[in-house]
C-alpha positions as protocol buffer text, in pm:
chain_id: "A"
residue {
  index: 1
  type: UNK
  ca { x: 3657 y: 14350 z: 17392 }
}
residue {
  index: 2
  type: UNK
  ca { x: 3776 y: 14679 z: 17286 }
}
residue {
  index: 3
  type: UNK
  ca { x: 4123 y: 14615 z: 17371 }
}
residue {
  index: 4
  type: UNK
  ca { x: 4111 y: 14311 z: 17166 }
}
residue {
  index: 5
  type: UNK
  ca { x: 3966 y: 14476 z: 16825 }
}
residue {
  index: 6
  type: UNK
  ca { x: 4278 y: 14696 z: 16897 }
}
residue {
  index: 7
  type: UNK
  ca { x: 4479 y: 14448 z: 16900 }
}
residue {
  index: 8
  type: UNK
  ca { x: 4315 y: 14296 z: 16604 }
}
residue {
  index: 9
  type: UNK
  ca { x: 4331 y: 14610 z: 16382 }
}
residue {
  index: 10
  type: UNK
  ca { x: 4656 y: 14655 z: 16484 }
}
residue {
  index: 11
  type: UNK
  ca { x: 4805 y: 14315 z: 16348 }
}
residue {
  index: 12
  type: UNK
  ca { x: 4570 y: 14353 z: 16046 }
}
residue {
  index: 13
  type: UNK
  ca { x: 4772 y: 14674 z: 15945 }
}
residue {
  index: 14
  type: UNK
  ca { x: 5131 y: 14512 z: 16010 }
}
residue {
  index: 15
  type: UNK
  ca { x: 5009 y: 14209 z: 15810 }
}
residue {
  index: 16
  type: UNK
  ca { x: 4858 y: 14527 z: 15517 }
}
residue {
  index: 17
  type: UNK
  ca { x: 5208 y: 14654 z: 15550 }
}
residue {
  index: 18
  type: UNK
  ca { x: 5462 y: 14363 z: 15518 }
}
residue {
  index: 19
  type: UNK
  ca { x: 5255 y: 14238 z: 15203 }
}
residue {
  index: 20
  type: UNK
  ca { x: 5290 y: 14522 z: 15057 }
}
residue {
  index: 21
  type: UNK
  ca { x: 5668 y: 14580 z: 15073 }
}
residue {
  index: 22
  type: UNK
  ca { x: 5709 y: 14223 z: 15017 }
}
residue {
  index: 23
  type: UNK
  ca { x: 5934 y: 14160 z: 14650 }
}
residue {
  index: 24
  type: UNK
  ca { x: 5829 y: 13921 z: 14491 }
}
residue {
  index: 25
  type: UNK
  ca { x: 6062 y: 13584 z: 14487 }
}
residue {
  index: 26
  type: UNK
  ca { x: 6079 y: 13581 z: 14090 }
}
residue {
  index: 27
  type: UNK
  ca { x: 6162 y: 13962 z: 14070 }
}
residue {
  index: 28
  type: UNK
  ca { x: 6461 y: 13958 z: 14368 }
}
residue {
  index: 29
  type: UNK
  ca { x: 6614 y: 13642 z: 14131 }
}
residue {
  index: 30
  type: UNK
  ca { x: 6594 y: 13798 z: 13820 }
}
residue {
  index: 31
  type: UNK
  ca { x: 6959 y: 13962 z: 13713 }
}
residue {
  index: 32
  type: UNK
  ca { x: 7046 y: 14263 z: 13544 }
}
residue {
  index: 33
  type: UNK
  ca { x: 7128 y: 14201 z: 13167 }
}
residue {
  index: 34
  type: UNK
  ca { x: 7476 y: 14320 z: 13095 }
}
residue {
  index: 35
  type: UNK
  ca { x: 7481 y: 14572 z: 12757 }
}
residue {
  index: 36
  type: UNK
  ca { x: 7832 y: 14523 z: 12558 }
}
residue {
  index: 37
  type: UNK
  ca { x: 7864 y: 14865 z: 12360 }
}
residue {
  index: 38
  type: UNK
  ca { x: 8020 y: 14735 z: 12042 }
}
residue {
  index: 39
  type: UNK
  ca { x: 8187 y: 14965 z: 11709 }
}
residue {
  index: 40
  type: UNK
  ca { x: 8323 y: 14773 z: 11400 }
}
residue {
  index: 41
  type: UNK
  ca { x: 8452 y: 14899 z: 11071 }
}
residue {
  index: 42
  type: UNK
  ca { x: 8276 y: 14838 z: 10738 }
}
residue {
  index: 43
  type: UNK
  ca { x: 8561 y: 14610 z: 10678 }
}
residue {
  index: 44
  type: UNK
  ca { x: 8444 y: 14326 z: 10925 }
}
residue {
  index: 45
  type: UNK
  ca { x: 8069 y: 14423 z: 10934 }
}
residue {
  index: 46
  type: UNK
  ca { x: 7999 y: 14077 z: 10830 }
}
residue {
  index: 47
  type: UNK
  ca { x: 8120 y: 13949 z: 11117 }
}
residue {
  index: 48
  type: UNK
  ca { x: 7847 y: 14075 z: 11294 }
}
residue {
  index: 49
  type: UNK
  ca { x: 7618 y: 13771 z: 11268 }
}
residue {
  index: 50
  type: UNK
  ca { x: 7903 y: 13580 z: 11486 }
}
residue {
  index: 51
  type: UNK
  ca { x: 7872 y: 13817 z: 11710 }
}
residue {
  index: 52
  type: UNK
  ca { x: 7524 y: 13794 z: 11751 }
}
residue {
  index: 53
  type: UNK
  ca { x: 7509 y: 13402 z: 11770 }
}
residue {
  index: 54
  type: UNK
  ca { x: 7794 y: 13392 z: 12042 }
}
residue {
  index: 55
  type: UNK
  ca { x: 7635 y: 13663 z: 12241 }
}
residue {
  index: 56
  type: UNK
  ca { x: 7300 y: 13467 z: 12235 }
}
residue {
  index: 57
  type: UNK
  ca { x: 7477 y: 13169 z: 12429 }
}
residue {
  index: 58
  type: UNK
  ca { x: 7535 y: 13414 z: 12736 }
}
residue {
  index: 59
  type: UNK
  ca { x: 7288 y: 13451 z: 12938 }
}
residue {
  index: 60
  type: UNK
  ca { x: 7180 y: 13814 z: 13018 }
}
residue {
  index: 61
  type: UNK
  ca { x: 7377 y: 13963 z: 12791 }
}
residue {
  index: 62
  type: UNK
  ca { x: 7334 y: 14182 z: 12494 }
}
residue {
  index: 63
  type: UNK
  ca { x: 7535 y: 14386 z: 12286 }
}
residue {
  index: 64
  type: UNK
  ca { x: 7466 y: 14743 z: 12114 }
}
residue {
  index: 65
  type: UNK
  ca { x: 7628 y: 14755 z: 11781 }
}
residue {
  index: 66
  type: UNK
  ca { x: 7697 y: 15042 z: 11552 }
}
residue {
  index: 67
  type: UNK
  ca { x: 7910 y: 15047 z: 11249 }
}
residue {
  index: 68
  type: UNK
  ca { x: 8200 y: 15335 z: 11189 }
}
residue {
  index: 69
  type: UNK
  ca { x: 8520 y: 15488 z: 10981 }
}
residue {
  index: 70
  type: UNK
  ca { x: 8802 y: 15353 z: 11147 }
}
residue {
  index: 71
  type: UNK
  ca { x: 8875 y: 15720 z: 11247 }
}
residue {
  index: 72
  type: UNK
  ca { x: 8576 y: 15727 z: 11426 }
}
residue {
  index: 73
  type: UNK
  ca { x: 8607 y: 15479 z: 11653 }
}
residue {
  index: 74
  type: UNK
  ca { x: 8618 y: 15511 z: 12017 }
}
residue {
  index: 75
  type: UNK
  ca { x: 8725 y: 15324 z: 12341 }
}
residue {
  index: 76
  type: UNK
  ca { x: 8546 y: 15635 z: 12504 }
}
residue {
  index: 77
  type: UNK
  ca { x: 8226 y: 15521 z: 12357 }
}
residue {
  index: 78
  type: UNK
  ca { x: 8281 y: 15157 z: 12361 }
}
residue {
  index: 79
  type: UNK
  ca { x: 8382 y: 14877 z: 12571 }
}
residue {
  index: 80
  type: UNK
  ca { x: 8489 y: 14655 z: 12250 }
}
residue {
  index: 81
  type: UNK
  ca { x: 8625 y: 14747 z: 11909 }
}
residue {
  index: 82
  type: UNK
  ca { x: 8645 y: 14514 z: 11601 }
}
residue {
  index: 83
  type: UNK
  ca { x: 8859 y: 14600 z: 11289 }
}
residue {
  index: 84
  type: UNK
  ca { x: 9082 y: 14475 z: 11022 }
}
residue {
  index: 85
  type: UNK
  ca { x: 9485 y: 14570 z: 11022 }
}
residue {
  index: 86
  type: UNK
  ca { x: 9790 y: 14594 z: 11256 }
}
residue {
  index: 87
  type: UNK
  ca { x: 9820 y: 14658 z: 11627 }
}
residue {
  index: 88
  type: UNK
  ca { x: 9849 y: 15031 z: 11701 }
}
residue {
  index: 89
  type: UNK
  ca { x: 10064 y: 15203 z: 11920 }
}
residue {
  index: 90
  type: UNK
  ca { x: 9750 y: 15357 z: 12092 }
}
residue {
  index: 91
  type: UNK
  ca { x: 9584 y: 15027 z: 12141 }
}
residue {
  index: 92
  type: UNK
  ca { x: 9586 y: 14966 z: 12503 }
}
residue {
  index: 93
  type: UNK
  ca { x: 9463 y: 14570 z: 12497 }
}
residue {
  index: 94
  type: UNK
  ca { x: 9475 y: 14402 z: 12144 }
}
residue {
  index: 95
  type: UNK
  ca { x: 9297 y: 14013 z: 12116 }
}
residue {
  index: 96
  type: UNK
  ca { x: 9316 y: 13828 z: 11799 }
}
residue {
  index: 97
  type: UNK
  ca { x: 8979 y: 13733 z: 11656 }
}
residue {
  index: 98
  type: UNK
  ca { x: 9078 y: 13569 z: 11353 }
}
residue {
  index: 99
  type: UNK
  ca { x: 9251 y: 13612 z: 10978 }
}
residue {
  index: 100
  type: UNK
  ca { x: 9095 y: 13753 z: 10675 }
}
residue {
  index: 101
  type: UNK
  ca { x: 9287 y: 13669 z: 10355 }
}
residue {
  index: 102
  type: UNK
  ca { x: 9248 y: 13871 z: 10019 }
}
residue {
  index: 103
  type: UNK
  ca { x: 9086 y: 13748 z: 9734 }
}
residue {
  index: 104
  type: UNK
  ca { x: 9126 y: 13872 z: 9370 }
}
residue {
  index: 105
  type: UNK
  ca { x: 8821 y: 13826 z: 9182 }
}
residue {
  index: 106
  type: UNK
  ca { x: 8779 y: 13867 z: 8765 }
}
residue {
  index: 107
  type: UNK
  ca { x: 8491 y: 13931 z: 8564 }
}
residue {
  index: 108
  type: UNK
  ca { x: 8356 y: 13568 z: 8401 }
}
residue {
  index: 109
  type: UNK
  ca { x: 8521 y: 13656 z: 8058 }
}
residue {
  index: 110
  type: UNK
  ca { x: 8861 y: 13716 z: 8209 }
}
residue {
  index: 111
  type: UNK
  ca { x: 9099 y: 13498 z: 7990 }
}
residue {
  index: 112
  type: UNK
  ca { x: 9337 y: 13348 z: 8269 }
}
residue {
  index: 113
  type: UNK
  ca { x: 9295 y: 13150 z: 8561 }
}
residue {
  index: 114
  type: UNK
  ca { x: 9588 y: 13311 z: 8723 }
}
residue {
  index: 115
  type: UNK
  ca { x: 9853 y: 13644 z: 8712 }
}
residue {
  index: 116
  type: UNK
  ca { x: 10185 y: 13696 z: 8849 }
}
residue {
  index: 117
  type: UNK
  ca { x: 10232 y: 13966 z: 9137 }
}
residue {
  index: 118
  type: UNK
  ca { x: 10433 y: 14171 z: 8823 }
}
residue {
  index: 119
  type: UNK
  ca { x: 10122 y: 14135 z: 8627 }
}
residue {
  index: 120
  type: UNK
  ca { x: 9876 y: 14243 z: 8871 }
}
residue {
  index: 121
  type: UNK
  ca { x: 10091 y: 14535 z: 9012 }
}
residue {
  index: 122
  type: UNK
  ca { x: 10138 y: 14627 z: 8639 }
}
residue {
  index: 123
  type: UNK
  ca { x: 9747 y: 14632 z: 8573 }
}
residue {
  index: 124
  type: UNK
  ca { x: 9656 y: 14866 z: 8915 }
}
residue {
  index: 125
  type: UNK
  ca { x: 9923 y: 15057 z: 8813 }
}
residue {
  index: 126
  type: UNK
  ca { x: 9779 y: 15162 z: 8492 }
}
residue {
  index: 127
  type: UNK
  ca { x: 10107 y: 15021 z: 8272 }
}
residue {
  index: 128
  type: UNK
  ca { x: 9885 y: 14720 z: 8120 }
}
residue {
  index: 129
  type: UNK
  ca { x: 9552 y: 14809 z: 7983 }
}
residue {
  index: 130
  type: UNK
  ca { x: 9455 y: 14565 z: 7770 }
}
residue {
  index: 131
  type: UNK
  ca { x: 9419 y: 14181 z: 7809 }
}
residue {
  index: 132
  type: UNK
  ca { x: 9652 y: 14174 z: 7526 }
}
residue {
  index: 133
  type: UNK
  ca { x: 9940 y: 14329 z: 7706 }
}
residue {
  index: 134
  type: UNK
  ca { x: 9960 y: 14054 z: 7988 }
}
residue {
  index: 135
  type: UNK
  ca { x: 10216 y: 13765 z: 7931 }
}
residue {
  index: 136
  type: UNK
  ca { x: 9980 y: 13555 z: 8091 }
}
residue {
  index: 137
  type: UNK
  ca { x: 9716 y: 13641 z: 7803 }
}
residue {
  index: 138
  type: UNK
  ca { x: 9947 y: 13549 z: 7522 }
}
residue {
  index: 139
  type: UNK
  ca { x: 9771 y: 13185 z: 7413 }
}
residue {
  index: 140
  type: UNK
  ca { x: 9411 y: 13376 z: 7375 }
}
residue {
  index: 141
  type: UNK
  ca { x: 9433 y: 13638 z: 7091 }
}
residue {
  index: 142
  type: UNK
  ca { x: 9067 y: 13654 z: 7100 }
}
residue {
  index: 143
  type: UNK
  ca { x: 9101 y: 13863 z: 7380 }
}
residue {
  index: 144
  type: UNK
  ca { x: 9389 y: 14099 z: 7333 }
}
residue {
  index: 145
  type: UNK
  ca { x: 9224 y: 14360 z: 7233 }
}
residue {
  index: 146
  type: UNK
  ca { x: 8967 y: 14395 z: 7582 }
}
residue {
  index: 147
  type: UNK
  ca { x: 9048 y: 14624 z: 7764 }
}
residue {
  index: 148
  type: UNK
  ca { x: 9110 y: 14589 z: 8153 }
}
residue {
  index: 149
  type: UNK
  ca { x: 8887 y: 14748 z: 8391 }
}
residue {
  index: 150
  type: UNK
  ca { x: 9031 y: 14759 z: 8738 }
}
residue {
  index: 151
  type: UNK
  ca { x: 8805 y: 14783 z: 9056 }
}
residue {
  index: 152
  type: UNK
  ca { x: 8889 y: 14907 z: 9393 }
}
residue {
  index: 153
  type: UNK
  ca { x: 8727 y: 14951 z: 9710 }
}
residue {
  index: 154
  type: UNK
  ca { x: 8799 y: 15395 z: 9796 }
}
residue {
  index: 155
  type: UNK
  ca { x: 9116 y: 15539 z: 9885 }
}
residue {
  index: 156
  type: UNK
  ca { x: 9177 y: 15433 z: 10278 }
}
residue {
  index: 157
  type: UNK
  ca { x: 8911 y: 15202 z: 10390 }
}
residue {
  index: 158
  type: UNK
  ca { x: 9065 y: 14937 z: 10529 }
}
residue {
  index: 159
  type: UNK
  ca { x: 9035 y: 14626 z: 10235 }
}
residue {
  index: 160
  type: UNK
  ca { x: 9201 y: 14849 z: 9985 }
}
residue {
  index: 161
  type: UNK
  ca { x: 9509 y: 14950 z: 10230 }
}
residue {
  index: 162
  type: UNK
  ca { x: 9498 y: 14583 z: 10325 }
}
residue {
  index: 163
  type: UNK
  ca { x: 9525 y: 14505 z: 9910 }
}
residue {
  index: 164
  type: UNK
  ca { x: 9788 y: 14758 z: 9871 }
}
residue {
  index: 165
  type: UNK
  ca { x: 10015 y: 14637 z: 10142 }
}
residue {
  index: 166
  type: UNK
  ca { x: 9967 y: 14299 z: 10068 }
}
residue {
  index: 167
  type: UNK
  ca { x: 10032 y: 14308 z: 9681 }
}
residue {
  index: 168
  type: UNK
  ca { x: 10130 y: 14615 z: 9546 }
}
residue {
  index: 169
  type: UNK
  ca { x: 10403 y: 14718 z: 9831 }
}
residue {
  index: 170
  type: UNK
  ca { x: 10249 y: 14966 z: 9937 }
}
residue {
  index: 171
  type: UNK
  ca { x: 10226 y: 15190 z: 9623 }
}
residue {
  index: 172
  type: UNK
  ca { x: 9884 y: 15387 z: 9549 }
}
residue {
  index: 173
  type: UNK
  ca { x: 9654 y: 15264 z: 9269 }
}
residue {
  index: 174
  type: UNK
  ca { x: 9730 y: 15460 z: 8947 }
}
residue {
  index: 175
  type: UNK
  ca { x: 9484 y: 15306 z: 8715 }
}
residue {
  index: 176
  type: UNK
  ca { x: 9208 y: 15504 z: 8760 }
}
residue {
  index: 177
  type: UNK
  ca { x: 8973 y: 15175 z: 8913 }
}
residue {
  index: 178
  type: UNK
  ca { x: 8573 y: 15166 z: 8892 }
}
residue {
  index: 179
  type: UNK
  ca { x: 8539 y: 15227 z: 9245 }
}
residue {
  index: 180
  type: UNK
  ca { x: 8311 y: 14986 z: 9493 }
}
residue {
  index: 181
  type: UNK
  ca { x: 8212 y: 15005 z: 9840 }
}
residue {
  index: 182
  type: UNK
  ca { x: 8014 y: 14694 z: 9928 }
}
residue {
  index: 183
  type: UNK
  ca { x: 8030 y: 14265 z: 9740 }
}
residue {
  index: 184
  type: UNK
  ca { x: 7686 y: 14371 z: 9630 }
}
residue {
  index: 185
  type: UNK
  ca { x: 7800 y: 14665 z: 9421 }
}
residue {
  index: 186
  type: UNK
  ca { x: 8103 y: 14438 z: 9305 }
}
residue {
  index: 187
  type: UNK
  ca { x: 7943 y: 14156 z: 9212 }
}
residue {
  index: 188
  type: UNK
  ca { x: 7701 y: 14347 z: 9005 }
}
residue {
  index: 189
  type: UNK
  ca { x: 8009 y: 14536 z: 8842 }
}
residue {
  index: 190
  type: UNK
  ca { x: 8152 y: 14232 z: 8733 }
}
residue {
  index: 191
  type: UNK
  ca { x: 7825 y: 14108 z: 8578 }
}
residue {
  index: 192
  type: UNK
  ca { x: 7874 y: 14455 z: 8380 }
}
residue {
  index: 193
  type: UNK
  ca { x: 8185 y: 14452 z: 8334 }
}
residue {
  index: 194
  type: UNK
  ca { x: 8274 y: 14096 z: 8213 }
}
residue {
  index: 195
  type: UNK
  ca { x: 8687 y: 14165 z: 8191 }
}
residue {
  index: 196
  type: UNK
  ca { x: 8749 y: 14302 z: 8513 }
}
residue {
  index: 197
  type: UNK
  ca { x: 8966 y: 14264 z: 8800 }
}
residue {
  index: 198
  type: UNK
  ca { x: 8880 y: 14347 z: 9155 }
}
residue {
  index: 199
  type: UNK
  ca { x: 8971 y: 14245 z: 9509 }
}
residue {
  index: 200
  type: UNK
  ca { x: 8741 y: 14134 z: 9848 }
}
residue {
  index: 201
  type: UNK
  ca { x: 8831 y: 13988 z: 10117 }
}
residue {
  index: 202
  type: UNK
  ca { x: 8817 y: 13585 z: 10092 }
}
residue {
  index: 203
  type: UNK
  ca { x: 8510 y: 13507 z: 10301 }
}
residue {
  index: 204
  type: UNK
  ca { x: 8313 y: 13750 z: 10127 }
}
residue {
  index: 205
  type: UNK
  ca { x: 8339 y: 13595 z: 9787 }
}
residue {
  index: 206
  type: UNK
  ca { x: 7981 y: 13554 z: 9679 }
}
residue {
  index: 207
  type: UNK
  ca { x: 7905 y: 13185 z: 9501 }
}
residue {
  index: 208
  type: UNK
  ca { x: 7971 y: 13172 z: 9136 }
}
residue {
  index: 209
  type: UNK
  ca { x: 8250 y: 13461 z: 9144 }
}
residue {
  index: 210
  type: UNK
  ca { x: 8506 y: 13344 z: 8910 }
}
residue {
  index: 211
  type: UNK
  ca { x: 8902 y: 13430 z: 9143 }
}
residue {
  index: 212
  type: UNK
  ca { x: 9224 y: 13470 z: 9038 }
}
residue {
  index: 213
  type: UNK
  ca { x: 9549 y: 13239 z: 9169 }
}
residue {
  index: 214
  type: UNK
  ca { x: 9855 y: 13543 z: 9213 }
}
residue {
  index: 215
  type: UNK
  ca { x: 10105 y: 13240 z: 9129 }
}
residue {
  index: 216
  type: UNK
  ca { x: 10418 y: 13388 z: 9310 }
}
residue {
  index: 217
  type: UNK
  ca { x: 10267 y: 13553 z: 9658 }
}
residue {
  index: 218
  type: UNK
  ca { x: 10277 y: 13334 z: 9922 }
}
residue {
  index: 219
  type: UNK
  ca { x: 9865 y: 13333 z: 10108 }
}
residue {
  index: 220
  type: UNK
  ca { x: 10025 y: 13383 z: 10432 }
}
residue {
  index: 221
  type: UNK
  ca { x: 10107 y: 13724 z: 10321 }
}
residue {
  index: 222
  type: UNK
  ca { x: 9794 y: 13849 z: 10136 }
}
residue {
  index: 223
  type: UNK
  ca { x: 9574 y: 13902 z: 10413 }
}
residue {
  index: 224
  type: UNK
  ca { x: 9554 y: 14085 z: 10811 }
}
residue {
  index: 225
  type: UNK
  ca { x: 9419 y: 14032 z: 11150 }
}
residue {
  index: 226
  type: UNK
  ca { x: 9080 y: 14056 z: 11267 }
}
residue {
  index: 227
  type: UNK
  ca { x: 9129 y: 14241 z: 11624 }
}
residue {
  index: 228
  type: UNK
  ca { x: 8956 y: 14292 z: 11928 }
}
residue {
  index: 229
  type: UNK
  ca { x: 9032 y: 14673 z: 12100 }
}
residue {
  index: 230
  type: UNK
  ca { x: 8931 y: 14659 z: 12437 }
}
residue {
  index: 231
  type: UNK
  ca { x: 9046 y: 14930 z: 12726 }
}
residue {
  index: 232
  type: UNK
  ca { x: 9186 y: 14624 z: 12957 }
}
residue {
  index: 233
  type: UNK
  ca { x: 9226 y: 14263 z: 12946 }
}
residue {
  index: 234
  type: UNK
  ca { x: 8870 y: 14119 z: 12866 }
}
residue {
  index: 235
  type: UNK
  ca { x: 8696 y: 13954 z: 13173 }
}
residue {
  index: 236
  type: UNK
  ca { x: 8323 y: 13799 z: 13245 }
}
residue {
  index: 237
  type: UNK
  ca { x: 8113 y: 13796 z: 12997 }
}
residue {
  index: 238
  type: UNK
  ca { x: 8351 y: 13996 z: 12719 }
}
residue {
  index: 239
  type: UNK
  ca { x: 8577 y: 13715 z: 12792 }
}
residue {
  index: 240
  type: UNK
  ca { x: 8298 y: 13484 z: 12689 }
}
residue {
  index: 241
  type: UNK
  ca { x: 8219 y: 13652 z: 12407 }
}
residue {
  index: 242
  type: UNK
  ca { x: 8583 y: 13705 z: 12250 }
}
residue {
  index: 243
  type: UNK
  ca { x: 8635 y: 13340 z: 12348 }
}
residue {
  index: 244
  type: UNK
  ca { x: 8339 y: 13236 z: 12134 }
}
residue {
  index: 245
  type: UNK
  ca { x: 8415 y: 13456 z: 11858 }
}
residue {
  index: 246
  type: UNK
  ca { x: 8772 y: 13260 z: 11827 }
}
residue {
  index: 247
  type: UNK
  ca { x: 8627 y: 12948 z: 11857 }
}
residue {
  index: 248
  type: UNK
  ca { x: 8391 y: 13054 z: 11499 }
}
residue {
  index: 249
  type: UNK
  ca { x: 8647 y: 13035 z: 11262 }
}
């Protein structure tokens, strides 16, 4: 008898010991979510609700965003970078995410529906400063003499460099603008300022903004890229991801 409560006791303790180092069956299936670090410029921070939606339809994956100067940004720190421009030399894998055109948006007083690239280049230049001075201005004396507040977003973030290249050749704007850094703080400039001139980027244009045709540019040329920075060719789920983003145009 004593040999078989032994026994017994023994078995009891094996049984003790394999429940306890048993893993559960749920636990052992569930995968490790995959974190995407993520940096992207003020310039395509509205973008960042794609990002979010597309990132949603992979499963176990998330993605850690923050928002930087395009001289901060790091591969280092990142595994994906999103900004607006040209390929640099320094690059090392460059996907295209999409094209942002350039908008030029007017204050709701603004007495034409369009300019030529000689007029607008005139007006950030500082040459033209009243609505009277602009040909295209001539059949509406009532506003000749309003003057013509130019906007701008700051000297080097990304939408104004994009503006310059795109329709002033490159030169720097001489006009002394009203300067903006966000559509909020436009739009509310233009409610101020009813015969002024500014520039977004197309998506961005909130409802009601009254834009400008530039009569003699053609579109193709008044925008950039959107582009993806990665350290190599994209693969799993940051394949998925950039895919998706593509497809949301």
């Amino acid at each position: 008898m004593k040999r078989i409560v032994q026994i017994f006791l023994h078995l009891t303790l094996l049984a003790g010991l394999t429940a306890c180092g048993t893993i559960p069956a749920d636990s052992a299936q569930t995968p490790i979510p995959e974190v995407l670090y993520l940096q992207v410029t003020p310039a395509v921070e509205h973008w960042l609700p794609r990002v979010a939606a597309c990132a949603e339809e992979i499963p176990h994956f998330g993605v850690h965003t923050q928002v930087l100067t395009r001289a901060e940004l790091s591969l280092n720190e990142s595994d994906l970078i999103l900004r607006l421009g040209e390929r640099l030399a320094s690059d090392p894998f460059v996907s295209i995410m999409g094209f942002e055109n350039i908008a030029i948006v007017a204050g709701k007083d603004v007495p034409v529906p369009s300019l030529s690239l000689a007029s607008l280049q005139d007006i950030y230049a500082g040459t033209k400063v009243f609505w009277g001075d602009v040909p295209e201005a001539a059949d509406d004396p009532s506003a000749h003499s309003q003057s013509i507040q130019p906007m701008a977003y700051p000297e080097g973030h990304e939408i104004e460099a994009l503006f310059r290249h795109a329709f002033l050749a490159e030169e720097p704007i001489a006009a002394d603008p009203q300067v903006y850094s966000s559509v909020d703080f436009l739009e509310n400039l233009l409610e101020e300022h009813p015969y002024a001139l500014g520039f977004l980027l197309n998506s961005q244009v909130p409802a009601g903004i009254k834009t400008l045709d530039i009569t003699d540019q053609d579109p193709q040329s008044t925008g950039g890229f959107v582009l993806a920075i990665t350290s190599a060719p994209p693969e799993g789920q940051l394949k998925q991801l950039l895919l998706c983003l593509q497809n949301s145009q």
